[in-house]
Structures are given as C-alpha cells and as structure tokens.
FIBA-955985 format. One line per 3 residues: number of its first residue (from 1); their letters; for each residue z, y, x of C-alpha. Coordinates in Angstrom, 1 decimal. Last residue first. Layout:
# residues N
NUM = A = Z:Y:X; ...
END
This chain:
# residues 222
222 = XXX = -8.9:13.7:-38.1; -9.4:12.6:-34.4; -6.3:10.2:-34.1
219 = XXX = -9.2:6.6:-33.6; -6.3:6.1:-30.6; -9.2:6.4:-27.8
216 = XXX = -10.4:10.1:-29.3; -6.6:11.0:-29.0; -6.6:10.0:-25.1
213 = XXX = -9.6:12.0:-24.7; -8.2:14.9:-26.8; -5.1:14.4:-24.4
210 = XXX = -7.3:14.3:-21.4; -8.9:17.4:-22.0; -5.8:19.5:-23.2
207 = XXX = -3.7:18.1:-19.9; -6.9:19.6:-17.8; -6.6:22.5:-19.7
204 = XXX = -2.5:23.0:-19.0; -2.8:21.7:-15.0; -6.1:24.7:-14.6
201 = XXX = -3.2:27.3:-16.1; -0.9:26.1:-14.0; -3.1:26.1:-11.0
198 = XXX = -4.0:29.9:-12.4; -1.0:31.4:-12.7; 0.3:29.9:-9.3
195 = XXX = -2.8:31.8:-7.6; -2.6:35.2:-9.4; -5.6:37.4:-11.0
192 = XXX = -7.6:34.8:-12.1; -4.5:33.5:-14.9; -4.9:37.9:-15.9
189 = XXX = -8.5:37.0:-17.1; -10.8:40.4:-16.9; -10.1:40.2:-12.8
186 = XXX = -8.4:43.5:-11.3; -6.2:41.7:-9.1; -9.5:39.3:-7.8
183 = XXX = -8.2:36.1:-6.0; -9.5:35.4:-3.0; -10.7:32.0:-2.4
180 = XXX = -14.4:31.5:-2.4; -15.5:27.9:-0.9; -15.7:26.7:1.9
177 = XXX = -19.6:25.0:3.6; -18.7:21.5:5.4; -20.0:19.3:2.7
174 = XXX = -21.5:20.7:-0.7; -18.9:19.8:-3.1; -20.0:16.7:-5.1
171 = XXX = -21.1:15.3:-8.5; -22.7:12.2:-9.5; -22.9:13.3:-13.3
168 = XXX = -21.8:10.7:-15.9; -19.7:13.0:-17.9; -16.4:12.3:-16.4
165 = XXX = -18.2:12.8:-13.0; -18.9:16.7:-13.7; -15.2:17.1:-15.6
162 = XXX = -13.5:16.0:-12.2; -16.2:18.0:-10.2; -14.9:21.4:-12.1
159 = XXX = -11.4:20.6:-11.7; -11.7:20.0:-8.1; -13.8:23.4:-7.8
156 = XXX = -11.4:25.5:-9.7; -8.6:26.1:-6.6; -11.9:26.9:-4.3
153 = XXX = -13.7:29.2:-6.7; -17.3:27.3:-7.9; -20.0:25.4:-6.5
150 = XXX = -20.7:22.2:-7.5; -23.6:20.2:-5.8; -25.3:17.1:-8.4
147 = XXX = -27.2:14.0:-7.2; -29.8:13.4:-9.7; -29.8:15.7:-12.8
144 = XXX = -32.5:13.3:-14.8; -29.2:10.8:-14.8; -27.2:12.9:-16.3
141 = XXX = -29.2:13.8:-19.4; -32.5:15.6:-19.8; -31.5:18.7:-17.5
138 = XXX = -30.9:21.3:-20.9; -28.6:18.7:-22.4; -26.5:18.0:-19.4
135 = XXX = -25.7:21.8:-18.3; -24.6:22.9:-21.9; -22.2:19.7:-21.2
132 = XXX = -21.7:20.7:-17.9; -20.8:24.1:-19.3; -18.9:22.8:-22.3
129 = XXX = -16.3:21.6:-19.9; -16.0:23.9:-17.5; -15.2:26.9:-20.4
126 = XXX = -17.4:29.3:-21.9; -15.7:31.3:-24.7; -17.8:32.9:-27.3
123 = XXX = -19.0:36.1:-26.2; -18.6:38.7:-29.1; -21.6:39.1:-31.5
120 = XXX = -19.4:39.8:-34.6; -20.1:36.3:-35.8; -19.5:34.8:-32.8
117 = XXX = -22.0:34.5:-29.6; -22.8:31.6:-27.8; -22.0:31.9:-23.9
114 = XXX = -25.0:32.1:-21.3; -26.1:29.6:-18.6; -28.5:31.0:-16.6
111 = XXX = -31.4:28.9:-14.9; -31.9:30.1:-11.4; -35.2:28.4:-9.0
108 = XXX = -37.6:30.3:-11.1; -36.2:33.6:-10.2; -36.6:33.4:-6.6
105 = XXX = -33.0:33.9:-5.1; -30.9:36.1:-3.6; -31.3:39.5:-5.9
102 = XXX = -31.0:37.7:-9.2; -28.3:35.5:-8.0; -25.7:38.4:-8.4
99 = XXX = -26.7:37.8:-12.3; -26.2:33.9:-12.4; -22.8:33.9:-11.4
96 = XXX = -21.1:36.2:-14.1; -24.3:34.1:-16.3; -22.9:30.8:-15.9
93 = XXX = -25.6:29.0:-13.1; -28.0:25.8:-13.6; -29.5:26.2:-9.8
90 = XXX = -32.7:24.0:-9.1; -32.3:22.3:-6.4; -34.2:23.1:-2.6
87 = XXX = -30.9:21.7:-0.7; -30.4:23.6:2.2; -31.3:27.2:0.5
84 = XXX = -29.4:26.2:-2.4; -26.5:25.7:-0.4; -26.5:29.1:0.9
81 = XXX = -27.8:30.9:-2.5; -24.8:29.1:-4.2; -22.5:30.4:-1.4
78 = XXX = -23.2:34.1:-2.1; -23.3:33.6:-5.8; -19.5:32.9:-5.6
75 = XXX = -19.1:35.4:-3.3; -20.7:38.1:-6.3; -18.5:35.8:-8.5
72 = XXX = -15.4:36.8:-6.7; -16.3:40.1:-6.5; -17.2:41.4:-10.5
69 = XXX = -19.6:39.3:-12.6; -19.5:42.5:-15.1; -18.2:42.4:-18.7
66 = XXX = -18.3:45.3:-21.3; -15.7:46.9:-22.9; -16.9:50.5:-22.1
63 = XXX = -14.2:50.7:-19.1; -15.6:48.1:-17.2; -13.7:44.0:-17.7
60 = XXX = -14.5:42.4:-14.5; -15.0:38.2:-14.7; -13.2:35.2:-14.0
57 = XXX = -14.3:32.5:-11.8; -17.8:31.0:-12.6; -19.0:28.2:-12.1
54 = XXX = -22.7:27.4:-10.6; -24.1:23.8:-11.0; -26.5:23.0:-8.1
51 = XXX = -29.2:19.9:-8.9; -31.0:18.0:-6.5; -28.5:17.5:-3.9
48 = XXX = -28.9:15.5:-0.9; -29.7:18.1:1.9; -26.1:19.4:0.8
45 = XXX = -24.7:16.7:2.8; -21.7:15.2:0.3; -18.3:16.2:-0.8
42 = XXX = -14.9:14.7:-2.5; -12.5:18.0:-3.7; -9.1:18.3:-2.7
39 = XXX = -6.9:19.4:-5.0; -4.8:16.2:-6.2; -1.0:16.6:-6.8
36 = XXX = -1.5:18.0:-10.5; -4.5:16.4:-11.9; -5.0:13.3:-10.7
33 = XXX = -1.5:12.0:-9.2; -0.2:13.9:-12.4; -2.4:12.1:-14.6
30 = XXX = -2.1:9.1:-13.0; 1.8:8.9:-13.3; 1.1:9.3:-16.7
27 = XXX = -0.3:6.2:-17.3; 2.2:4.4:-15.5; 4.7:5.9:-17.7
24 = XXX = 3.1:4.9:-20.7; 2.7:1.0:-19.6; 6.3:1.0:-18.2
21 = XXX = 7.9:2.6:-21.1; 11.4:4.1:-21.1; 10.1:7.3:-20.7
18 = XXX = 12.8:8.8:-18.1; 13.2:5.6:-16.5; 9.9:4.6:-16.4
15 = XXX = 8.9:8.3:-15.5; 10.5:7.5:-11.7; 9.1:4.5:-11.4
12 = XXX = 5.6:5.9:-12.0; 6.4:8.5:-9.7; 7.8:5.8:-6.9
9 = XXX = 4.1:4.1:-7.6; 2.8:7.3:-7.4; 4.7:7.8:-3.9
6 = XXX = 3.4:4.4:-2.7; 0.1:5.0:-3.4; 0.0:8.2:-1.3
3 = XXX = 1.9:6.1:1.8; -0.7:3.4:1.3; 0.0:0.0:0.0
END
C-alpha cells in the first residue's frame, strides 16, 4: 500500500467511526481523496492535443454593468494561444477567454462559447460543467474531440479536467507549460477574488455534482 493509500484508508477508518457505515464511509473517503486533497492535474505533450478547451476564471464588472474578460483571463488567453501554437487544435473557448483570443489567433481556429440569455436578456450562468457539455455537442461527441488540452486558472484546472474525463473526454493539462495564478481583487465573483474562497467554493460544486450523480444512481431525481 502506498503512503497516500494508506492515509485514505486511515480516512475511511476514520468516517467509519463517525458514520457508522463501512460502505458509506468508504465512499466518502474518495470524495475527499478526489476532491478535497487532490490538486494536481494529470498532463500530456501538447503536440498530442486535437482539441483546446478554454475556461474562464471570473470576470471584471465596468461601471455601466457590463462584463469585461478582465487580467486573469487576458493570461488565460495568453497560455491558450501558446499551447495552441504547439498543438494546431481547434480552440472551443468561454467568451471572457475567447475575446483576448481575438488579437492572438486566426479567427477560424477560436470557437466562442457564450452563455444563454434569461428572459430579461441577462447572461445565464456558465459553469465547467455545462461548458464541456456545450463543448461536446458542438465537436460531434467525445470521441470526434480526440485528445483534449484544458486550459484554465491553476486552482480550477483539476476541477475542470475531472468534469472533462467524467464526460468521456480524454482530457489533460498541457505538459510542462503553468498555469495563471494570481488572483484578481477586483474580479466580478468575490470567490475569484481570494484563494481559500475559492478552493472552498470549487470543494462546495464539486460536492453538488457528485451528489446529483449520486441522486441520479438512487432513481431520487423527482
């Protein structure tokens, strides 16, 4: 047993006792080994990928209201033209991403991904999930996608290649290239603003996701 598997298996032991359930308790102990003690991402050669998929981190709120890709998704863009440039794939990119593109990239190589609009014709919120499902039906399924780079905000990017595989994609960081990190005071979503906000923020949706997945399992959807 490895000296990780051994501490899950001490975790697991751990939320026996507290749970009383073995079976329940084990579950959970993979859960948090997933998504609360695992932030490293697993990468590839960029050379390989076929497909980029562009996140985006937050956004700048100007004083009219309106939204602008503000600095971390300008570096986001940054690093999506870089591996893009070693790779040759076709970039699927959320708009704060996709509009610093514009000036880095030939316009036929960046496919936007923008929210739906509500009633009043405010953004509808896009989150990592429904992007790589948005993502998925525009590329012809997972498969069509090939082998698929993530780019996105360093403490999103495990997140965002977690919810890439879970939907069939073979997803990856690009190897040896880092990531954005700096967190943007001024960003539109106050849980981009602050490091521990936003891991506990990224713990609470990945919790949502796998309890509507575990939900689905049980046949508890209505």
């Amino acid at each position: 047993m490895s000296h990780r598997d051994s501490h899950i298996a001490d975790l697991a032991g751990w939320l026996t006792e507290e749970l009383g359930d073995p079976a329940d308790a084990a579950a959970f102990a993979r859960f948090v080994q997933d998504d609360v003690l695992t932030w490293r991402s697993p990468a590839a050669d960029a050379t390989s990928f076929r497909t980029l998929l562009a996140f985006t981190f937050g956004n700048r709120m100007e004083p009219n209201g309106n939204r602008a890709p503000g600095p971390v998704n300008e570096a986001i863009a940054a690093v999506a033209a870089e591996v893009q440039r070693r790779s040759s794939a076709v970039v699927y990119a959320q708009w704060e991403v996709a509009e610093p593109l514009a000036g880095l990239l030939p316009g036929a190589t960046v496919i936007p991904i923008h929210p739906d609009r509500d009633a009043r014709a405010e953004p509808v919120y896009l989150g990592t999930l429904m992007m790589v499902r948005r993502v998925v039906g525009l590329g012809g399924g997972a498969a069509a996608l090939g082998t698929v780079g993530i780019v996105a905000f360093r403490d999103h990017l495990r997140r965002c290649i977690a919810t890439a595989r879970a939907l069939g994609l073979d997803a990856h960081a690009p190897e040896g290239i880092t990531m954005p990190d700096r967190y943007d005071p001024l960003s539109g979503q106050p849980w981009c603003r602050n490091r521990l906000a936003y891991l506990l923020h990224d713990i609470a949706v990945g919790a949502a996701e796998r309890r509507d997945a575990v939900c689905a399992e049980a046949g508890l959807t209505s």
